[in-house]
N, CA, C and O atoms as a CHARMM CRD file, in Angstrom:
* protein
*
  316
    1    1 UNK  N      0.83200  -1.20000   0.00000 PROA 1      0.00000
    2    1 UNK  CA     0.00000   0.00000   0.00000 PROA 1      0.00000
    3    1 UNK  C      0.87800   1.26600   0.00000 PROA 1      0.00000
    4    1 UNK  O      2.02600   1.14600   0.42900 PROA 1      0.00000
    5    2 UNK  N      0.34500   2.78200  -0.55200 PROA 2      0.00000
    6    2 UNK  CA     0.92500   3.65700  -0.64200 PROA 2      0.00000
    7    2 UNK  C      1.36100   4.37200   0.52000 PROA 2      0.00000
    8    2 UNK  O      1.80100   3.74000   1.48100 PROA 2      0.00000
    9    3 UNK  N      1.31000   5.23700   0.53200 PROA 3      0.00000
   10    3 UNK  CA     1.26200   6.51300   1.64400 PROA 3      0.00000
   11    3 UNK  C     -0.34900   7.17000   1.10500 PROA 3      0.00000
   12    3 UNK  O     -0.90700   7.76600   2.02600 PROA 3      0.00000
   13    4 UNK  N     -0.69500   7.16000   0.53600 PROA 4      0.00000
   14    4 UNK  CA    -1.87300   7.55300   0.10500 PROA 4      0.00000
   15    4 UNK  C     -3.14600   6.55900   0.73000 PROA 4      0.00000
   16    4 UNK  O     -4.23300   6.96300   1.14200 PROA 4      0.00000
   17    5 UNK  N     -2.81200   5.57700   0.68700 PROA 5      0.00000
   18    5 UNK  CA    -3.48700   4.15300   1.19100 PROA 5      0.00000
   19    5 UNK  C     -3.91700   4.57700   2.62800 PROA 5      0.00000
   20    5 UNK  O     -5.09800   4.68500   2.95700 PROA 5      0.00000
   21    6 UNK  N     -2.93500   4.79200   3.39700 PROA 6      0.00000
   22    6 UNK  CA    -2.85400   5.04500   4.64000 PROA 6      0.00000
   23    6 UNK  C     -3.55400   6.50200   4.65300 PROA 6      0.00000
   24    6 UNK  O     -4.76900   6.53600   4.85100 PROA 6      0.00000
   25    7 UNK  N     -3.18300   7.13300   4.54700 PROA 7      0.00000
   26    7 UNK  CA    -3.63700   8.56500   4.72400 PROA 7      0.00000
   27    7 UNK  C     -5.08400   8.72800   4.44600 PROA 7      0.00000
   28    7 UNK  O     -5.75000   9.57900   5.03400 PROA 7      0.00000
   29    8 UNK  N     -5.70100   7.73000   3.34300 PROA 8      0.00000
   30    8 UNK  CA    -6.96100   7.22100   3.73300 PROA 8      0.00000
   31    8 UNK  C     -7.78800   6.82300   4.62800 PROA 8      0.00000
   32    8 UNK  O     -8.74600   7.42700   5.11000 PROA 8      0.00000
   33    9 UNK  N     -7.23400   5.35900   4.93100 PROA 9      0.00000
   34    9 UNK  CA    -7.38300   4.93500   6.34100 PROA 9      0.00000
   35    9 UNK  C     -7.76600   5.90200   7.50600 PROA 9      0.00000
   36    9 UNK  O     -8.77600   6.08400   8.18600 PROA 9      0.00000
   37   10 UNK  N     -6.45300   6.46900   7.43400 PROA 10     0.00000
   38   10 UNK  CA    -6.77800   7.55900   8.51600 PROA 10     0.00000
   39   10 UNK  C     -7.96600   8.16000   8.49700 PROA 10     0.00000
   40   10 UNK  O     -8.80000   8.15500   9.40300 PROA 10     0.00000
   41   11 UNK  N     -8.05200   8.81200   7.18900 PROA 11     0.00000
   42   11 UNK  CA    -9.39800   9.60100   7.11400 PROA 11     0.00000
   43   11 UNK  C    -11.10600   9.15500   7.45200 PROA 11     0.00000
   44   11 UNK  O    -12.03500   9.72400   8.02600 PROA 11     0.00000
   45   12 UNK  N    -10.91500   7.70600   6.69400 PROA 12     0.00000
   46   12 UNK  CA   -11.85900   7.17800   7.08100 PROA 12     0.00000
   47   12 UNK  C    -12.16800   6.92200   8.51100 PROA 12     0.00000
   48   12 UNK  O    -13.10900   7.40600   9.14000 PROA 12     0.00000
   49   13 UNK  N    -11.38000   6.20700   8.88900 PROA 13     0.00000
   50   13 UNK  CA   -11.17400   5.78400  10.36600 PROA 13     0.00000
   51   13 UNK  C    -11.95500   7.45700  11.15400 PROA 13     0.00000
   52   13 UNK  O    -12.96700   7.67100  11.82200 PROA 13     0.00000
   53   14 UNK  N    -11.11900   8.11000  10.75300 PROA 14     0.00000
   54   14 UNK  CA   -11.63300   9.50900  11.25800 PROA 14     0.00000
   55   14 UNK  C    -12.76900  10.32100  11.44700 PROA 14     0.00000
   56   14 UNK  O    -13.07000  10.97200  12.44700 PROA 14     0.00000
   57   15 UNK  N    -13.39400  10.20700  10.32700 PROA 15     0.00000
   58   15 UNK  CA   -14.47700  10.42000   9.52200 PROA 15     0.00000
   59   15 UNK  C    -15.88400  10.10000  10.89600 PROA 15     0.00000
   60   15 UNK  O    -16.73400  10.66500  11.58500 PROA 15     0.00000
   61   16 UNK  N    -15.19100   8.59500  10.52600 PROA 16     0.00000
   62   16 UNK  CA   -16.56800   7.52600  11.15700 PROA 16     0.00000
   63   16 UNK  C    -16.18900   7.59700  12.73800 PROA 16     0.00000
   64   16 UNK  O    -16.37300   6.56300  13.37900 PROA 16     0.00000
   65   17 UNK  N    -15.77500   8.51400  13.28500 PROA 17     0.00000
   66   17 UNK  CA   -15.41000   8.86700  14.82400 PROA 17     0.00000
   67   17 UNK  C    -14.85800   7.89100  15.66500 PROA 17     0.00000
   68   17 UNK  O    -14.99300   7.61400  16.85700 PROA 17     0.00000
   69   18 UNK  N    -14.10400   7.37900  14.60000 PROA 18     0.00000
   70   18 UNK  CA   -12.71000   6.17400  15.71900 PROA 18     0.00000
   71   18 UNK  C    -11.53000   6.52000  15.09600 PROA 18     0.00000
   72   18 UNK  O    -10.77200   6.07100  14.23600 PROA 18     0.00000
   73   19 UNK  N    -11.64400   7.55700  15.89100 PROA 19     0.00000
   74   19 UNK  CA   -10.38200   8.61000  16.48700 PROA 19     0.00000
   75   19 UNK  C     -8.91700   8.02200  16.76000 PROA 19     0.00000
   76   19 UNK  O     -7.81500   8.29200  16.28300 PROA 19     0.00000
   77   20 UNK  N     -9.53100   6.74500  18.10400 PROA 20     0.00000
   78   20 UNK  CA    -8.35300   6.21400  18.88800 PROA 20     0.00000
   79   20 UNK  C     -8.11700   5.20400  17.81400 PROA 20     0.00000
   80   20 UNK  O     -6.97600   4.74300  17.82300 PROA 20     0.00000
   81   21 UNK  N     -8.90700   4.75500  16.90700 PROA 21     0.00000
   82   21 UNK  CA    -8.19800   3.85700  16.23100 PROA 21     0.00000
   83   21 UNK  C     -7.54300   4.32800  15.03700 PROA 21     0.00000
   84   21 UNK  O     -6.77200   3.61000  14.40100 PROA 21     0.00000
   85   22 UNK  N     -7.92100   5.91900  14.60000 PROA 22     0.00000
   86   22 UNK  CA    -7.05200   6.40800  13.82200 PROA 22     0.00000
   87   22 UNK  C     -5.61400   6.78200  14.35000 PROA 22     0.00000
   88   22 UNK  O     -4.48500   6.61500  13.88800 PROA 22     0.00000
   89   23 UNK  N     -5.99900   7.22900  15.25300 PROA 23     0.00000
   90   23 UNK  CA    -4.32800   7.67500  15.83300 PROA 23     0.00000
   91   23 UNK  C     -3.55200   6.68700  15.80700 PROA 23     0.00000
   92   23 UNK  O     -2.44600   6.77400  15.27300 PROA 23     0.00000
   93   24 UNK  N     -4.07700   5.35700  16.48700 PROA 24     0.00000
   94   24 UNK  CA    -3.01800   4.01100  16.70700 PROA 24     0.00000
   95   24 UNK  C     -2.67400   3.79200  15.51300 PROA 24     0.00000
   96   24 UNK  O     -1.45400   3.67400  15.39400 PROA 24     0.00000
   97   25 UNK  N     -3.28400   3.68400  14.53300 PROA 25     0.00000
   98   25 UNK  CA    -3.18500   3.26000  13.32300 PROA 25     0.00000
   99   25 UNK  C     -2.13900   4.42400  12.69900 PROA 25     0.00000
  100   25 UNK  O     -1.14200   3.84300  12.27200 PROA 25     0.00000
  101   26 UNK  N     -2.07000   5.50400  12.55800 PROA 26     0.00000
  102   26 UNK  CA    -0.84200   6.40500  12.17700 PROA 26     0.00000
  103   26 UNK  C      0.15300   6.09600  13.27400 PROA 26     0.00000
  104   26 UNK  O      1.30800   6.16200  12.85300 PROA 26     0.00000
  105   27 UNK  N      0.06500   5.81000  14.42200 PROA 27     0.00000
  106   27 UNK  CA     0.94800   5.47900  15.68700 PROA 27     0.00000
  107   27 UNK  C      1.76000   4.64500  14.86500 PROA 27     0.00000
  108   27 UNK  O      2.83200   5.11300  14.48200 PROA 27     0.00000
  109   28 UNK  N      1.35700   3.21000  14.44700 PROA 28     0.00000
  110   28 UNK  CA     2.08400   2.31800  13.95300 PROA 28     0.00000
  111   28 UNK  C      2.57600   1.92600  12.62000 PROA 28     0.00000
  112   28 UNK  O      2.73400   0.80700  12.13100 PROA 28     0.00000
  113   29 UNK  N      2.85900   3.54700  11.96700 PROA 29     0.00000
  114   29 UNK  CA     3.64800   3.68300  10.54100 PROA 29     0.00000
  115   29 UNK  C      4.79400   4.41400  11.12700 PROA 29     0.00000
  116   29 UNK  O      5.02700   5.20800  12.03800 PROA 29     0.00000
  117   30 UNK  N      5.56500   3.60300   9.92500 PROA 30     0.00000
  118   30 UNK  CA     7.30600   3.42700  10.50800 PROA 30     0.00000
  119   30 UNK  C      7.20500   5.67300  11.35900 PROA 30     0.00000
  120   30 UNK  O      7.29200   5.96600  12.55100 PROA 30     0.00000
  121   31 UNK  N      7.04300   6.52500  10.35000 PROA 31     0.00000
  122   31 UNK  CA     7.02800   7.61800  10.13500 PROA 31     0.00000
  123   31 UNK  C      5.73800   8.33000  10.16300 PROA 31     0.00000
  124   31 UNK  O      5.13500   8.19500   9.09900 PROA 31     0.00000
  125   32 UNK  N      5.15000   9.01300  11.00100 PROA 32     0.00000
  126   32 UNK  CA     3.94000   9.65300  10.77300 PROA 32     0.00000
  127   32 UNK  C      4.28800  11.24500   9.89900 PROA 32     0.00000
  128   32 UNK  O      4.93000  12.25400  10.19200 PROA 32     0.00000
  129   33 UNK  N      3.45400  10.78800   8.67100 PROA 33     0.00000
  130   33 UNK  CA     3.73700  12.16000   7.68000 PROA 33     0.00000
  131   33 UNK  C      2.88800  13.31900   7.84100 PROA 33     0.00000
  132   33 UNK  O      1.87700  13.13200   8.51800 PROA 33     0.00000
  133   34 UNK  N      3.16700  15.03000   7.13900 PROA 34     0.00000
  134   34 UNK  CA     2.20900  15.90700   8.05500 PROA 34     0.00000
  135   34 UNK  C      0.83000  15.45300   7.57800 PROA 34     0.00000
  136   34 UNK  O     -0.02900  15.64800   8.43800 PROA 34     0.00000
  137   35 UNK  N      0.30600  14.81300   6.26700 PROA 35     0.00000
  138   35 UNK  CA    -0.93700  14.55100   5.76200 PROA 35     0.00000
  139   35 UNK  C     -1.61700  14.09700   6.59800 PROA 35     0.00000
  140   35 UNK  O     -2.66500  14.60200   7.00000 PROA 35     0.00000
  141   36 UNK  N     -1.04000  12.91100   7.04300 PROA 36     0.00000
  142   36 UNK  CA    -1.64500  11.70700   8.58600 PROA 36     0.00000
  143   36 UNK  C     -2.14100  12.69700   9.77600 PROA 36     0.00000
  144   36 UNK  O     -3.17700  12.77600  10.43600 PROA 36     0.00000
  145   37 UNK  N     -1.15500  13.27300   9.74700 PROA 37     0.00000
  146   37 UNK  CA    -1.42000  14.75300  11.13800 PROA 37     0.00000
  147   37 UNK  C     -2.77000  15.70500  10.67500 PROA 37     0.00000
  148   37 UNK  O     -3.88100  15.59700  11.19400 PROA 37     0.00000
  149   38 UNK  N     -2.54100  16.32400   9.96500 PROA 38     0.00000
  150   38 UNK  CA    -3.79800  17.01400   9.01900 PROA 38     0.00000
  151   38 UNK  C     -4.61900  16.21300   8.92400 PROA 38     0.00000
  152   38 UNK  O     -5.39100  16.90300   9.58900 PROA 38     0.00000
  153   39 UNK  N     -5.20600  15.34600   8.70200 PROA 39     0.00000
  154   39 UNK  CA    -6.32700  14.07800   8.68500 PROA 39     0.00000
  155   39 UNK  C     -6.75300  13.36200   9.77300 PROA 39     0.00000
  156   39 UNK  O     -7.82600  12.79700   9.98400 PROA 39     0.00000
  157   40 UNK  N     -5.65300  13.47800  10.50500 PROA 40     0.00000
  158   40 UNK  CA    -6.26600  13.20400  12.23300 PROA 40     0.00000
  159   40 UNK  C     -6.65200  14.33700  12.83300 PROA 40     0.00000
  160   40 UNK  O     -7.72000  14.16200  13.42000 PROA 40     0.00000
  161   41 UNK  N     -6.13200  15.68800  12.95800 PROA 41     0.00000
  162   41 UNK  CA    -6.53100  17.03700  13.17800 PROA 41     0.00000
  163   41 UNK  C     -7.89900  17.25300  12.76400 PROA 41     0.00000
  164   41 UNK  O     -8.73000  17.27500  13.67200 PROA 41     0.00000
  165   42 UNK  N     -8.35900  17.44100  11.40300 PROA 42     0.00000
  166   42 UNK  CA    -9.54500  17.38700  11.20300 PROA 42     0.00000
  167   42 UNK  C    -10.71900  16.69900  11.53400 PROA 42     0.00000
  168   42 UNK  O    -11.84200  17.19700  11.61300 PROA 42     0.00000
  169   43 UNK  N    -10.35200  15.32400  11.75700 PROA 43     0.00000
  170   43 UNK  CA   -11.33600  14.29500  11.98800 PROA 43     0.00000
  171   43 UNK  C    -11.54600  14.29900  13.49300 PROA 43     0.00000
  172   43 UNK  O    -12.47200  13.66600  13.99900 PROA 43     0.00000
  173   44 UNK  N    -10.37000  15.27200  14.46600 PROA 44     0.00000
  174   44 UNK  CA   -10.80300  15.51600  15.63500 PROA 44     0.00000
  175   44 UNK  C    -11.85900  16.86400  16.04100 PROA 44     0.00000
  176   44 UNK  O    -12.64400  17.20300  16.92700 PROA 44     0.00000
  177   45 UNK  N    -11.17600  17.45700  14.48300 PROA 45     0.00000
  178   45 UNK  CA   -12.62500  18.92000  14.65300 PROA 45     0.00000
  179   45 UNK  C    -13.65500  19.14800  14.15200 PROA 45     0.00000
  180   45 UNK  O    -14.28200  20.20700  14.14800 PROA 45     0.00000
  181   46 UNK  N    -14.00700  17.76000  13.50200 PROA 46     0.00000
  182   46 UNK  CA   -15.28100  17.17800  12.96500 PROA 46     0.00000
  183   46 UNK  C    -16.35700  16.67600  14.14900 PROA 46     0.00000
  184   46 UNK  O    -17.57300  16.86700  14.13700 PROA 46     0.00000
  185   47 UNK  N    -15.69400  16.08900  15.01900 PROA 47     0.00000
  186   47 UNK  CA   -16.19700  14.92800  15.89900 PROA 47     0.00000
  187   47 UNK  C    -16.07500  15.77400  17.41800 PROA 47     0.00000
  188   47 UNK  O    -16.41900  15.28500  18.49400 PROA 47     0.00000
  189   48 UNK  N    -15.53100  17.08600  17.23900 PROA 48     0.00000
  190   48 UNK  CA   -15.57800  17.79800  18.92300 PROA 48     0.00000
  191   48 UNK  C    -14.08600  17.74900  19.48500 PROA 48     0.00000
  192   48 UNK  O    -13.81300  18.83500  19.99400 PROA 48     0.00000
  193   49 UNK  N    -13.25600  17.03000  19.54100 PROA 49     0.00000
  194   49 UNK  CA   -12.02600  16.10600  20.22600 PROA 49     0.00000
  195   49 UNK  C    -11.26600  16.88700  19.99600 PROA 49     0.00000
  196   49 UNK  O    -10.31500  16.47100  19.33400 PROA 49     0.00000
  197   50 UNK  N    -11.24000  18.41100  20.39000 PROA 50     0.00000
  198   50 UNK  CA   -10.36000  19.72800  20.06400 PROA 50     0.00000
  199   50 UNK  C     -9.06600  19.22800  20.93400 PROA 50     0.00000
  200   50 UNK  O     -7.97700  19.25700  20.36100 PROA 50     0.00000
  201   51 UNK  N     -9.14500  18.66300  22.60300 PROA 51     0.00000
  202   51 UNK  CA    -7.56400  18.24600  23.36800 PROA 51     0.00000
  203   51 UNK  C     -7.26500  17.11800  22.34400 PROA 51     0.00000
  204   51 UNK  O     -6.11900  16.71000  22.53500 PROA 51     0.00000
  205   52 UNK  N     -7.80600  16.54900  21.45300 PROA 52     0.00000
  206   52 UNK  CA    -6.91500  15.62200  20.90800 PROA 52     0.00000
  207   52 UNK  C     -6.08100  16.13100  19.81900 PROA 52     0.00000
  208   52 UNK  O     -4.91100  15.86900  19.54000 PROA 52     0.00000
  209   53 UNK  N     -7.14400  17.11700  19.11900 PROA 53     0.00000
  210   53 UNK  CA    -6.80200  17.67700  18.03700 PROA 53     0.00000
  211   53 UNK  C     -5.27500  18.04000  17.99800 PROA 53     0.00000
  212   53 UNK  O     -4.37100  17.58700  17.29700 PROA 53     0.00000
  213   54 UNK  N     -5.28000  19.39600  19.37700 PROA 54     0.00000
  214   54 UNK  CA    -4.06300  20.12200  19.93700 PROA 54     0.00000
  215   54 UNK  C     -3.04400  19.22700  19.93900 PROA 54     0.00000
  216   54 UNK  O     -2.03400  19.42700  19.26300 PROA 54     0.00000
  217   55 UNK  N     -3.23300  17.93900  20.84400 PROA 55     0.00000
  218   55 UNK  CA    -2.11200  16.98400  21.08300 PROA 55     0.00000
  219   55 UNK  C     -1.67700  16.68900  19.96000 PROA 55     0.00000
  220   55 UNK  O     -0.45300  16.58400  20.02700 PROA 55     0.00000
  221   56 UNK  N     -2.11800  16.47100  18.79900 PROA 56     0.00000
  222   56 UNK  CA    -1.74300  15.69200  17.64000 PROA 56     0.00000
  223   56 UNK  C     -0.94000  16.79100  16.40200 PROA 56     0.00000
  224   56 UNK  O     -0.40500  16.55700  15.31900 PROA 56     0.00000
  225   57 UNK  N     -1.17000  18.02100  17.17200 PROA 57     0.00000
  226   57 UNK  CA    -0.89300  19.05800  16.10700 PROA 57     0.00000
  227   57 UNK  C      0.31100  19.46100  17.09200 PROA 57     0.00000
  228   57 UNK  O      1.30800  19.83100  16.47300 PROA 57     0.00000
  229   58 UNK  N      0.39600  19.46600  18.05600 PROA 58     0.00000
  230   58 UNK  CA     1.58500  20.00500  18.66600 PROA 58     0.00000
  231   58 UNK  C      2.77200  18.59100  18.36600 PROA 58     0.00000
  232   58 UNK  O      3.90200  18.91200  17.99800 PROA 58     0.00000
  233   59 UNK  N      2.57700  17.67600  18.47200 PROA 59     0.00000
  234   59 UNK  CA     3.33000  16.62100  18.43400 PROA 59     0.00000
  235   59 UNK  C      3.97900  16.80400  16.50100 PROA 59     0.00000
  236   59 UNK  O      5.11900  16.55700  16.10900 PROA 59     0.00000
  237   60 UNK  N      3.36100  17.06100  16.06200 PROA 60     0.00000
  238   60 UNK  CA     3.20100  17.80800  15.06100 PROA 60     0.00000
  239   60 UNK  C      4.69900  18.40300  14.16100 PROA 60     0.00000
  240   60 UNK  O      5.41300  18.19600  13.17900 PROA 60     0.00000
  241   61 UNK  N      4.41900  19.60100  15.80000 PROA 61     0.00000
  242   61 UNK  CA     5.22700  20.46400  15.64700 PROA 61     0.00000
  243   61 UNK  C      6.60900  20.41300  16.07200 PROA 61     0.00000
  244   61 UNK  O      7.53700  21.06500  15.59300 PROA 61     0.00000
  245   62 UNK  N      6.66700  19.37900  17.23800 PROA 62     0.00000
  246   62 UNK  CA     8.04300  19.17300  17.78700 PROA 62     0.00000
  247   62 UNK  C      8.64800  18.58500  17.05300 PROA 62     0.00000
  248   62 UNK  O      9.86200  18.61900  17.25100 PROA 62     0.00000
  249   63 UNK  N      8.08600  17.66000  15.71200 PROA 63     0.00000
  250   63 UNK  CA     8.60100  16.54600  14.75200 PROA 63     0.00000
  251   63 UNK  C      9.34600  17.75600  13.67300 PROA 63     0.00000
  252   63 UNK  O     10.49600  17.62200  13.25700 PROA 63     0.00000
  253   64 UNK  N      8.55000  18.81100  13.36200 PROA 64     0.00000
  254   64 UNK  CA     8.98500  19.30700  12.21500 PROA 64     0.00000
  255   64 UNK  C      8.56700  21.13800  12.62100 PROA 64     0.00000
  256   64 UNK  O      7.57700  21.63900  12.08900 PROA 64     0.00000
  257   65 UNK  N      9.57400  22.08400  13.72800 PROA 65     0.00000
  258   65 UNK  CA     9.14800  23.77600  13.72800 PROA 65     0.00000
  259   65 UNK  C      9.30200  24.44400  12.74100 PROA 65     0.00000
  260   65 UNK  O      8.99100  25.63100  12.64900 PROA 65     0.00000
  261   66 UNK  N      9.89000  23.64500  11.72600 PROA 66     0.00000
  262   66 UNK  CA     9.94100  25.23000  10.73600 PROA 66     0.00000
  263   66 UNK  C      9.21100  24.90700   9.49400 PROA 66     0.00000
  264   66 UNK  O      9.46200  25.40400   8.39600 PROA 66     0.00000
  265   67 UNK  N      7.89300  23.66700   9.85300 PROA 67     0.00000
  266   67 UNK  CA     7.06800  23.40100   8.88800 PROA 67     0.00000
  267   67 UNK  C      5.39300  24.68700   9.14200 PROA 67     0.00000
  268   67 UNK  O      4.78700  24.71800  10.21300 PROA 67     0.00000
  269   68 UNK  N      5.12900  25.26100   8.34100 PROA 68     0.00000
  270   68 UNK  CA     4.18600  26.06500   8.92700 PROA 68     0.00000
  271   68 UNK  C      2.88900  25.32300   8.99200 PROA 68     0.00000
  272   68 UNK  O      1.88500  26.02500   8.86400 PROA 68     0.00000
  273   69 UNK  N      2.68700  23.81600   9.19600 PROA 69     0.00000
  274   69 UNK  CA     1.50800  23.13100   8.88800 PROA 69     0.00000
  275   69 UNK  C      0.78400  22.87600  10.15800 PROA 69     0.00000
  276   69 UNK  O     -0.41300  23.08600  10.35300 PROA 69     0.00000
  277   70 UNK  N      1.61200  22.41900  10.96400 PROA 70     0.00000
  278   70 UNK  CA     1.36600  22.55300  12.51300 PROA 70     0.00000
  279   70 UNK  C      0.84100  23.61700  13.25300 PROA 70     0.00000
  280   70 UNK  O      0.31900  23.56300  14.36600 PROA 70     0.00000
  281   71 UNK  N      1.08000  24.88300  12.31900 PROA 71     0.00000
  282   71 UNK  CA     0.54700  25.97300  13.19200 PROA 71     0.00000
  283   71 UNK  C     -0.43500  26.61300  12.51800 PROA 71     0.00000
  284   71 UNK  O     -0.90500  27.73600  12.69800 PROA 71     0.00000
  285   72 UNK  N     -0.79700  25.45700  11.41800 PROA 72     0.00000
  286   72 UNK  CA    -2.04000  25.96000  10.66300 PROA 72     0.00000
  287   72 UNK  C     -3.08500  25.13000  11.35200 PROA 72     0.00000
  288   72 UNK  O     -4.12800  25.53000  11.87000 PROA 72     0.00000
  289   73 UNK  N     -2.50000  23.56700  11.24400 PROA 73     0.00000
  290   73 UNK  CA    -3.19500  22.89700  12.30100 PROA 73     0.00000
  291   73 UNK  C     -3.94100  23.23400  14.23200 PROA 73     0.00000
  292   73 UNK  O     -4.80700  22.77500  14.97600 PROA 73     0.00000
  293   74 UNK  N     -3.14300  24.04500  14.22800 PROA 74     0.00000
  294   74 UNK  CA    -3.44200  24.57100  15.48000 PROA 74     0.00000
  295   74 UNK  C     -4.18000  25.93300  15.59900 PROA 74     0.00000
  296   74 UNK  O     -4.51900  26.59400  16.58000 PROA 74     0.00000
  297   75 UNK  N     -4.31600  26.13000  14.20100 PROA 75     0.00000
  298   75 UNK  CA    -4.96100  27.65700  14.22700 PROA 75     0.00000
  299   75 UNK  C     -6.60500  27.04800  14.20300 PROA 75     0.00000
  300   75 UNK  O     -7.48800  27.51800  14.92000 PROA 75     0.00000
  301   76 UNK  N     -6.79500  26.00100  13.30300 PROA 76     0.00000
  302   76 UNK  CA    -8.35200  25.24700  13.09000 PROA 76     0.00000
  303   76 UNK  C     -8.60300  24.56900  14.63900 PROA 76     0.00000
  304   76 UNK  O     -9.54700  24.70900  15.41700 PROA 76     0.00000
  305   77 UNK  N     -7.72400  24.01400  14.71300 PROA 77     0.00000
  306   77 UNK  CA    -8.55200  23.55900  16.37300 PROA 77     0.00000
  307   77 UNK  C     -9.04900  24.76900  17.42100 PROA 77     0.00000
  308   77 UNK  O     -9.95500  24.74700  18.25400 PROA 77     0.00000
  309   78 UNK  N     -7.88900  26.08000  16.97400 PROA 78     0.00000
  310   78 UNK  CA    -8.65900  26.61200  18.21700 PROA 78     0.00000
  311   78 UNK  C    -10.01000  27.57500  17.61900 PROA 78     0.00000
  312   78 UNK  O    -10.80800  28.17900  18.33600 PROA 78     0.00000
  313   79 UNK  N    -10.01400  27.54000  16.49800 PROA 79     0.00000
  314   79 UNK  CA   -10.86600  28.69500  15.88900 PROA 79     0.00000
  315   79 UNK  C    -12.50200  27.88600  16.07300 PROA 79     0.00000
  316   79 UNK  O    -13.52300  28.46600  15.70300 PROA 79     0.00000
């Protein structure tokens, strides 16, 4: 499967408000990419789960600060 494959997954998983099984599920790729992050972010501000959102967007950010995606991510959770 791709990276695209997955980043699906995620979404779906997301979508349909299993959250914890989206996260585990990006948890257990070698590398979580920012798409996976952005797709779990959203699917937490779809579904209400704004402290998850944050957690997942700040974690985000410690992976990659001088990506501006994380702090776009963090601008939608709090807005």
């Amino acid at each position: 499967p791709s990276h695209q494959h997955f980043c699906c997954m995620i979404e779906l998983l997301g979508r349909s408000g299993r959250l914890r099984e989206a996260e585990e599920f990006a948890a257990s790729m070698p590398a979580v990419e920012m798409a996976m992050s952005r797709s779990l972010v959203g699917a937490c501000n779809l579904n209400g789960e704004s402290d998850r959102g944050e957690r997942i967007a700040r974690r985000a950010l410690e992976c990659d600060p001088e990506n501006a995606a994380p702090y776009v991510m963090l601008t939608s959770v709090y807005s």
